[in-house]
N, C-alpha and C positions, 0 to 999 in steps of 0.2 A: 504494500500500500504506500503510493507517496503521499507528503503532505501538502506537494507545492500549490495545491489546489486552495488550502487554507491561507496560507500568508499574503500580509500586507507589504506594501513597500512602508519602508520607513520613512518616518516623517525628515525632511529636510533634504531628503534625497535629490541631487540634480538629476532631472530626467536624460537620459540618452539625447546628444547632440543631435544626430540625423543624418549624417552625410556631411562634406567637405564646404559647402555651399551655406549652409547651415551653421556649421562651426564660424566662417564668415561674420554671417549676422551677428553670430553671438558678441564676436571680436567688436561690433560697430555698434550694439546696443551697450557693452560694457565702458567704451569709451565716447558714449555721446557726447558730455559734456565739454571734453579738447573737440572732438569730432567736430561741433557745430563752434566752439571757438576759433577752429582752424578755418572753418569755411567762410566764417567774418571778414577772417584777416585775407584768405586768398580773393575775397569779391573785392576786398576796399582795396586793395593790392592791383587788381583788374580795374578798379575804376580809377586809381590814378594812373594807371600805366594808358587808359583811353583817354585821358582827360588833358594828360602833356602836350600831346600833338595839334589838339585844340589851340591851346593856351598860346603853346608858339607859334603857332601857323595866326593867330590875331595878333600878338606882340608885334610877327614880321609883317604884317601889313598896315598896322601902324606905322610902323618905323618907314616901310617904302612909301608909303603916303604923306610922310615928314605930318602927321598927327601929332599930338603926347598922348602921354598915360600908355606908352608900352611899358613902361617903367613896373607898374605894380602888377601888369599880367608876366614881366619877366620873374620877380621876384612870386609870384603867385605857381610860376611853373617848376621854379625852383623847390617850395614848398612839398609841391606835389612828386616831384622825384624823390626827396629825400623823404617823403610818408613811402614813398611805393619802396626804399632800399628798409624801412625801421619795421616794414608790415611783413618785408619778403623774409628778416630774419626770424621775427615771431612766426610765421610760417614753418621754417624751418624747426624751432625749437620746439612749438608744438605737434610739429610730423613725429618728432625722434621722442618725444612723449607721451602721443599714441601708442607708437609702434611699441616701446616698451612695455607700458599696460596690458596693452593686444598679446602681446607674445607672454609674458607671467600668467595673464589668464589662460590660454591654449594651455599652454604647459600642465599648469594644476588643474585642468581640466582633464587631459589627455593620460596625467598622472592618477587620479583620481578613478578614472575608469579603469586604468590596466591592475593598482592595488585593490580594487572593488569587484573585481572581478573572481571567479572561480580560480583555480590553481589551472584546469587545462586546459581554459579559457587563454591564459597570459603565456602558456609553457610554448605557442610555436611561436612567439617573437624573442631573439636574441638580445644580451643588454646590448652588444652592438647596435643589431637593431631599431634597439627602442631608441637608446645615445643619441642617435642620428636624426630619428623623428622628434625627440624632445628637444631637439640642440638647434640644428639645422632648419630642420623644416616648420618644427613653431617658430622659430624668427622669420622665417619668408611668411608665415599664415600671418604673424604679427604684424608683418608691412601692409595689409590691405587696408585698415582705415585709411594710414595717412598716406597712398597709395588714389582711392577715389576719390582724397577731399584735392590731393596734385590734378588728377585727370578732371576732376570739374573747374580748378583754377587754372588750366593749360583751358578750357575750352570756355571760356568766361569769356578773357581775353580775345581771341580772334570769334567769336560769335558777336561780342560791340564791336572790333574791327569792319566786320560785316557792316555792321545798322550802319556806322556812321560814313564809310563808304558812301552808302548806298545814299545817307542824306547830304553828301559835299556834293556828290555827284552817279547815278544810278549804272550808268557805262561803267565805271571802274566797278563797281560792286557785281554788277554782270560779267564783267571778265574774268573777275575772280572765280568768279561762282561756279563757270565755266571747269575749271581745273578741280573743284573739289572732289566728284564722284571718283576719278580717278586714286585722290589722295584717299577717298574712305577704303577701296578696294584695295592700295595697299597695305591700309592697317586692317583691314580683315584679314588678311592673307600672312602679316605678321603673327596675329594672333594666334590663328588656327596650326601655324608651322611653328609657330615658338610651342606651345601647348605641349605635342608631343612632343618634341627634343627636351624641355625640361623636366617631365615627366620619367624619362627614358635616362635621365643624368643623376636626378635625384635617387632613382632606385638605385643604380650602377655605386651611386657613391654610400648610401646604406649598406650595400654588401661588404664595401669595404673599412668600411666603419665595423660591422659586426666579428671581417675575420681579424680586424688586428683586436678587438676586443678580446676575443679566443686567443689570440698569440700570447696577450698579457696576462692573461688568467693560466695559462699555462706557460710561463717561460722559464719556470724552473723544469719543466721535461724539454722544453726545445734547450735549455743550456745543455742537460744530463745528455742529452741524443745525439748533441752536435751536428741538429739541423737547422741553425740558423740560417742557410742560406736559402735552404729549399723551404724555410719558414716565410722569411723575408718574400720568392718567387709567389708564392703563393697568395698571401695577402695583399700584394701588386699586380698580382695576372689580370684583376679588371681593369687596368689602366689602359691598357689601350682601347676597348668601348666606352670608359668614360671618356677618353680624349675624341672620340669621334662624334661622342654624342654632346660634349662641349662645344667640337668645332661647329657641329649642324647649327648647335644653339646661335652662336656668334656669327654664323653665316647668313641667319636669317635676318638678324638686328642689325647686321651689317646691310645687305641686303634693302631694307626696310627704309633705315637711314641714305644711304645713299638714290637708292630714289624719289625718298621723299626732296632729299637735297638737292636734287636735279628738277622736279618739278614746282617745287615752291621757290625757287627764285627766278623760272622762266615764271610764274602768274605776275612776282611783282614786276617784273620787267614790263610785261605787258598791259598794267596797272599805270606804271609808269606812262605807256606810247601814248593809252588811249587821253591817259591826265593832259600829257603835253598836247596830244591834238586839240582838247577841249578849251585849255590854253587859248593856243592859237586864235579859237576861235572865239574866244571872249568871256567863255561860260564860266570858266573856272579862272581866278586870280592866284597869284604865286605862293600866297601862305594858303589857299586852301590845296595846289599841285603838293607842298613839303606837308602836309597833315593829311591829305592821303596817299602819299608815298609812306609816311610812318604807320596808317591805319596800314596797308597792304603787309609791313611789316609784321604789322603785330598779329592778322590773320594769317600770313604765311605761320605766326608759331604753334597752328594746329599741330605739328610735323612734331612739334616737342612731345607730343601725346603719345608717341611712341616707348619713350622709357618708364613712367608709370603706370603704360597698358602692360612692358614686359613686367614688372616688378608684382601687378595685378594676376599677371598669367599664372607667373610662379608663387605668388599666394594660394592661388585655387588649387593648383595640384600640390604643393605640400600641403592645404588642409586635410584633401583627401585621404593623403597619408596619416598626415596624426587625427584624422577624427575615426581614423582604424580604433585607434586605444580608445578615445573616447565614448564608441559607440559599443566595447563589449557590454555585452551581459552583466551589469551586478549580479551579486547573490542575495537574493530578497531577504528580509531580514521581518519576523514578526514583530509584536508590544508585547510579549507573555515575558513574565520573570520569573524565575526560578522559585519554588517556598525556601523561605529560610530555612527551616527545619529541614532542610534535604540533607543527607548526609554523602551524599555521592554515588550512587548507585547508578552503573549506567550499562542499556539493554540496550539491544540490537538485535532489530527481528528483519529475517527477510533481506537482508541488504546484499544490492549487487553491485557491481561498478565499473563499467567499461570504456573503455578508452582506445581510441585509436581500431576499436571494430576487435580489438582483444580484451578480453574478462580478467580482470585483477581480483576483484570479489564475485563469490557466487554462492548466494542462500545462505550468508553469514550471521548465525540467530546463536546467541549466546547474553549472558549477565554475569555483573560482576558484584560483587556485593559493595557497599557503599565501607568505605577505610579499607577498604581489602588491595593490597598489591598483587597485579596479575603480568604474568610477564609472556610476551608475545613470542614465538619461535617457530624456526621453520628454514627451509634451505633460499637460496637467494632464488627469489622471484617469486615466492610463496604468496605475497599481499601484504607482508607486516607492516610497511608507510603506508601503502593504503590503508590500511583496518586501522593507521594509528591518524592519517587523515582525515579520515570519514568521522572518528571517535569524536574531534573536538572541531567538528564544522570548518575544517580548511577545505573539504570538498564533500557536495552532495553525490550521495548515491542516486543512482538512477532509478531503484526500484530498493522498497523497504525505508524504514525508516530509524534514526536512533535519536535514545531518547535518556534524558538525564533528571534521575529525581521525578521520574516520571513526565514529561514534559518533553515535548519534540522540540531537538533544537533549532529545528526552521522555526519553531515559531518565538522565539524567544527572541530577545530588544538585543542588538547587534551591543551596544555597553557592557549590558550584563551577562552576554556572552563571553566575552571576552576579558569581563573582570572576574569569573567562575571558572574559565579552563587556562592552564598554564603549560605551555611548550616550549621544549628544548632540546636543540637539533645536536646532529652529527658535526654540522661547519656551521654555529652561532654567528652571527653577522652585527656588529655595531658601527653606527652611522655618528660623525661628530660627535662632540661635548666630551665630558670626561669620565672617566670609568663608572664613580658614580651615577651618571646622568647614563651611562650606558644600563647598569645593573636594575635603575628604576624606573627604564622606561617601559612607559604605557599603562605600570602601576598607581594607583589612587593613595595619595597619603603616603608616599617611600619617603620616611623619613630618616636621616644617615645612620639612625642607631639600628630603624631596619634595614638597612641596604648591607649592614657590617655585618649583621647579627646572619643575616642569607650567603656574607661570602664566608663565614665561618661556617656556615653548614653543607658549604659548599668546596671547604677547605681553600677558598683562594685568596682566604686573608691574606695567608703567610706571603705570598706573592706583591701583592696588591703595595702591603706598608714599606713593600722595599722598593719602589718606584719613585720615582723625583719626587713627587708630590704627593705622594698615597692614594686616597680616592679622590682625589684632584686635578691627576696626571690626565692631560691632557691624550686621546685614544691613537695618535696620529704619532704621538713621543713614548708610546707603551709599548715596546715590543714584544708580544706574545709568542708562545708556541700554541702549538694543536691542540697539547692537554690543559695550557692554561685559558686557552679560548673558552676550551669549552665547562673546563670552572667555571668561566663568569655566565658562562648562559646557563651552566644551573643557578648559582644565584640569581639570574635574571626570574627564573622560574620560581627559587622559591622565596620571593619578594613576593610576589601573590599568592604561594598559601592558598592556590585557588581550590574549587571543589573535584575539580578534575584536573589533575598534573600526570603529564604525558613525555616520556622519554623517547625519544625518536631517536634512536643508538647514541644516545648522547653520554653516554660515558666512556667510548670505544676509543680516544685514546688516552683514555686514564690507567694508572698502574693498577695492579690488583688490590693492593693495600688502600689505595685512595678510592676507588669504586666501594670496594667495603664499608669505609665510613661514610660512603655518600648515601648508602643501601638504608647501613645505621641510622640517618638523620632524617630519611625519607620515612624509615619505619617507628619513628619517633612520637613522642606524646604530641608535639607540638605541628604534627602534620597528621588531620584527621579525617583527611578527603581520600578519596584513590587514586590508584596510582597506576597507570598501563606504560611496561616498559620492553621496551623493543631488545629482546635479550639473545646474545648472540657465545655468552659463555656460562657452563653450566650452573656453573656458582653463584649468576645472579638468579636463574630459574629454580635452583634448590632453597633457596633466602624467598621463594615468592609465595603468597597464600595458594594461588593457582596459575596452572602452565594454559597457556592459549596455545594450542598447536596448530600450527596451518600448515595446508597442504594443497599446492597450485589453485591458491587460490581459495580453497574451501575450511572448513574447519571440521578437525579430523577427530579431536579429542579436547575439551577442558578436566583438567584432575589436577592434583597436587604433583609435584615432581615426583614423589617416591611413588608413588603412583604408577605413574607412566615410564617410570624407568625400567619396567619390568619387561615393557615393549622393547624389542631389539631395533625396530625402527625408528623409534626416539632418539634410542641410543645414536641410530646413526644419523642423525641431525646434528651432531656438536662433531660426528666424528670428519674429518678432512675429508674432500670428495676425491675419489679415486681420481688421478691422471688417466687421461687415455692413451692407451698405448698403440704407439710409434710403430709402425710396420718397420720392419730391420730393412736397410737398404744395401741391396748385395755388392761388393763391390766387381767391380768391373773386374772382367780377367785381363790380366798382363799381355801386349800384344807382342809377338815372338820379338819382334824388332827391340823390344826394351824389356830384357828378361834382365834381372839385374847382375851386376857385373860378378865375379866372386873376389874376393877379400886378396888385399894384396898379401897379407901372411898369412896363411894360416896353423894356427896353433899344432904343435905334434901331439899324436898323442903321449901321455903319461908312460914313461919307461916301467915295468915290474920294478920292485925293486930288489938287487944286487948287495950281495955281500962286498963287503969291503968295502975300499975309498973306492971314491967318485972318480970316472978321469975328467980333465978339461974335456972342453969342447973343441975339437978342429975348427979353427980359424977358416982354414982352406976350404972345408967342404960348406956350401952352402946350408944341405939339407940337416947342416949340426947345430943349425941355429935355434936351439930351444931357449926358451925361458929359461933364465936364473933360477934353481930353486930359493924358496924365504932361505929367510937366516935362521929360524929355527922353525923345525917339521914338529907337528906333534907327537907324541909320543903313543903308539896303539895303547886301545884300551885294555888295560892287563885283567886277567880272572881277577873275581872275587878271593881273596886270600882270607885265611885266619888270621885274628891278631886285633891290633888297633888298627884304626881306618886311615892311612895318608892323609896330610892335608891338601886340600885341591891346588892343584895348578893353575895358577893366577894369569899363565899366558894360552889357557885355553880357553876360548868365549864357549860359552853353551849356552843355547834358548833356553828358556824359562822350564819348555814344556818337557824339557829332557828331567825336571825335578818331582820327586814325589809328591803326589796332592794327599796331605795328612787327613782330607775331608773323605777322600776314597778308599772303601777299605781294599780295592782291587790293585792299589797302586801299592801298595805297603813293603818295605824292604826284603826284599830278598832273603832265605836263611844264611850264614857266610857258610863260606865251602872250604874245605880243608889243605893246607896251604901245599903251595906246590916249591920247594924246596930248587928247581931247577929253574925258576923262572929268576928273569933278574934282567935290569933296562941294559938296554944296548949301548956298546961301546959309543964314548964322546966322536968319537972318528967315522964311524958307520952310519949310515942312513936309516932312520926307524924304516919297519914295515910298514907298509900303507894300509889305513885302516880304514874295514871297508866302507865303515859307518857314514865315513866322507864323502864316500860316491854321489854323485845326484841320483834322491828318489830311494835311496837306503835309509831306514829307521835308528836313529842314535841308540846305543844302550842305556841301558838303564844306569841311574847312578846308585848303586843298590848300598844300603844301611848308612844314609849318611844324615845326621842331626839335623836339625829347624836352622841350629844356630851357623853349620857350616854350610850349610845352604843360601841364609841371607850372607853371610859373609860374601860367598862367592856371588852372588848376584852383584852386588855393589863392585866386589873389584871387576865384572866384567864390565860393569853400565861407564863406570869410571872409565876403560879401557876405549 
């Protein structure tokens, strides 16, 4: 059963943008106020910039008519130039205070939707990705107010160009007019050809914005790999379709410009012939020819409408892009609260959860009792993040529902949500401020003696006070490790003491001694909610009230550990996964051509040995070249004798294994055997007989009735040896 059928949106919620076009509006309703002050400035901007031409064009025909009073229309025109330079910079100031506005808001909008959203909702955009869209493309969506309030002050200006034309004289206004269709065609054909090339540039440049993102989160394995350069080739491979699709861009605004430049100074030229012939003819006097030579002017600067129609182009397709984040999906959020009196208790019936068109959960119906620690298990890819995401509302299931203290958490107030379940990951993440402000965020009321008292039970006091600043240190000046990360994100967790506190492998790189006391301070008086902890070593599943077993996905069994330990299959969840084994690769045979060479000497073999002295070796004869014998041969191993037992010979190494094991009674000494009167070492001059024990692949004798103590003796002087 689901319950999404039930829930409310929550109150304050911004509604879903709409589309790229949409996000727009939003940008030009948030900044009406600059918006319509900017439009003031660019109209009074336009009326003195029509109103100069006037002014001079009567001053000079005062003056040629040897009149007075050109005097105060000069000084009058002066006025008006220097309002049109004092209006152009407010203009200016207020475009660049728009735009900044526009763009803060996209941003925490665009922001807003992708953290509101589901987890699988955000997981197929990259932070590359996103980087790009938040950074890049909200500053181009941020340029469209002051962007239309430019294009309506570009077309202010030559639209009175136009009228007053038309009232010095109606021929020049008609000539003009003449040239415009052709001028709107160009900027149609700007727009429609910039459109795509920026469209097609901004992707190009998000991709690689996302892989150097990837580079930097991983360049501890590209330093280890020492593929820095085929790291580098690849986070650049889009360069060359971005540069193509930059040139298109530039070739069309090039393009645009250059013919507008070519046909708006043949209109005023022509503006010009018809003025002069009207001239001629009487119609027109010389300060009305230079007041409509500057009206032609300033209607030629329709053509300027070219650069805030591109800057307008590329506002519309970066909205597009970032009103992507803006327009996911929240996740609805009920008004229900929790009862106080809940103790934690939390069920799950029915719950499935698929992603990607594969089943992470299926038919997952189990309960936990309220203060009971339950610890989740299972081989990798069993569901235990899922079942620990689904647990505390970071992702809805699709089908079923779970519910805490009895109460569905769809429907519960998105606050009290969130100030009831507490989580703490595998790779804890802190954003700015300082440890402290790291450990107490998002919690209600973290005051420093609770924020101390949480990394004490978290053990990362003893860390923290050795820091420049103690819990002051700044998070940017704190260098951490893996296991002291994720110290502070258990403290972050149990700063809220919530009623459901959730381990998502968050103790996986702490030592075993320190998981211990974390277990400790979880299973303590002063933590009276439950606890679901993603356990991956046995020792935290044996310390749990009960074991969650999962099984691709399903749930196989809940019981206590000693319980289910009895199952061999359990067992083999902690035990190591078998390797697959390696088909043997045969080697190739030797091809006759390279059989390998044989050995430039080869060894003789071992002469019997001979009574008497040794002779020299024949110099002369080649084949007399044998090895030197040592400087001293061992001595063969003589029979057991009656008597006392010799002390070993220090210059014979023997393996360990050639010694009696006192533990075996099968090993045990020999009886001695009765002495042989004729036996006696070989003359200093003679060569011992060879003994066969030495051979390779022959078994040493035994060292039969000899003590513990001249046994270790003799091991050390051989280890010495």
């Amino acid at each position: 059963m689901n319950t999404r059928g039930e829930e409310r949106p929550e109150k304050g919620r911004t509604p879903p943008v709409g589309g790229g076009d949409a996000l727009l509006r939003g940008t030009v309703r948030r900044t009406w106020f600059i918006a319509a002050v900017l439009g003031l400035c660019s109209t009074a901007a336009a009326g003195c910039a029509l109103a100069v031409p006037a002014v001079i064009g009567h001053a000079l025909d005062l003056m040629l008519d040897r009149r007075t009073g050109a005097g105060p229309w000069l000084a009058l025109s002066a006025v008006l130039l220097a309002g049109e330079v004092i209006l152009e910079a407010a203009r200016v100031l207020l475009s660049q205070l728009a735009g900044a506005r526009a763009t803060a808001w996209v941003r925490v909008r665009a922001l807003k939707g992708l953290l509101g959203s589901p987890l699988s909702h955000a997981a197929p955009y990259s932070p590359g990705n996103v980087a790009a869209r938040l950074c890049v493309n909200a500053a181009d969506s941020g340029a469209a107010p002051a962007a239309l309030a430019t294009i309506v002050s570009s077309l202010l200006a030559p639209v009175g160009a136009l009228v007053a034309l038309a009232l010095i004289d109606p021929w020049t206004a008609a000539v003009f007019l003449a040239g415009v269709p052709l001028l709107l065609l160009l900027l149609r054909a700007f727009a429609r050809h910039s459109s795509d090339s920026v469209g097609r540039y901004q992707r190009v440049q998000a991709d690689i914005a996302a892989r150097l993102a990837e580079a930097l989160e991983g360049a501890r394995t590209v330093a280890a790999a020492g593929t820095l350069g085929r790291e580098a080739r690849r986070v650049l491979a889009p360069l060359d379709e971005l540069a193509l699709h930059g040139r298109r861009m530039w070739t069309v605004h090039g393009r645009a410009v250059a013919h507008s430049g070519v046909l708006l100074p043949l209109l005023v030229t022509a503006v010009l012939a018809v003025g002069g012939v009207r001239v001629s003819q009487g119609a027109l006097s010389v300060g009305d020819l230079l007041a409509a030579s500057r009206y032609a002017a300033l209607a030629a600067g329709v053509g300027g409408v070219a650069s805030p129609l591109g800057a307008l182009v590329r506002a519309r397709s970066a909205a597009r892009r970032t009103a992507e984040l803006a327009d996911l999906e929240p996740m609805p959020h009920g008004c229900a609260a929790l009862p106080e009196d809940g103790n934690g208790t939390l069920e799950l019936s029915g719950v499935g959860l698929v992603r990607g068109g594969v089943p992470l959960l299926t038919d997952v119906t189990l309960k936990v009792p309220g203060g009971a620690t339950a610890a989740v298990v299972g081989r990798s890819g069993s569901g235990r993040s899922s079942l620990a995401a689904v647990a505390g509302r970071l992702e809805d299931p699709d089908v079923g529902r779970v519910l805490l203290d009895g109460t569905p958490l769809a429907q519960v107030e998105r606050g009290d949500l969130r100030a009831r379940v507490a989580y703490a990951f595998a790779r804890p993440e802190f954003h700015g401020g300082t440890v402290a402000e790291a450990v107490a965020a998002g919690a209600m009321d973290a005051s420093g003696d609770r924020v101390r008292h949480a990394a004490v039970l978290a053990h990362a006091d003893d860390f923290v006070r050795l820091l420049p600043q103690g819990y002051g240190t700044p998070l940017d000046q704190a260098p951490l490790s893996g296991g002291e990360r994720q110290r502070l994100g258990l403290a972050r967790a149990f700063v809220r003491r919530g009623r459901l506190t959730i381990l998502d492998d968050a103790t996986s790189s702490l030592d075993t001694a320190t998981e211990r006391q974390v277990e400790l301070a979880l299973s303590g008086a002063s933590f009276t909610g439950t606890r679901l902890v993603v356990a991956h070593r046995v020792s935290t599943a044996a310390r749990a009230d009960l074991v969650i077993w999962l099984e691709a996905g399903r749930v196989r069994r809940v019981a206590p550990h000693g319980e289910l330990w009895r199952d061999p299959d359990y067992r083999a969840v902690f035990a190591p996964e078998p390797v697959p084994a390696q088909p043997a690769t045969p080697h190739p045979p030797t091809p006759p051509d390279r059989v390998p060479a044989p050995p430039d000497r080869v060894p003789a073999p071992a002469a019997p040995p001979v009574a008497g002295p040794v002779p020299p070796p024949d110099p002369s004869d080649p084949s007399d070249r044998v090895p030197a014998p040592p400087d001293r041969v061992p001595a063969p191993a003589a029979p057991p004798v009656a008597g006392p037992v010799p002390p070993p010979d220090s210059s014979d190494p023997q393996d360990p294994s050639d010694f009696p094991d006192p533990q075996d009674p099968s090993d045990s000494p020999d009886p001695p055997a009765p002495s042989d009167p004729s036996a006696s070492p070989d003359p200093p001059d003679r060569v011992p007989a060879q003994d066969p024990s030495r051979t390779p692949g022959a078994v040493p004798p035994r060292r039969a009735g000899w003590p513990p103590a001249a046994v270790v003796a003799r091991r050390g002087r051989g280890r010495g040896r």
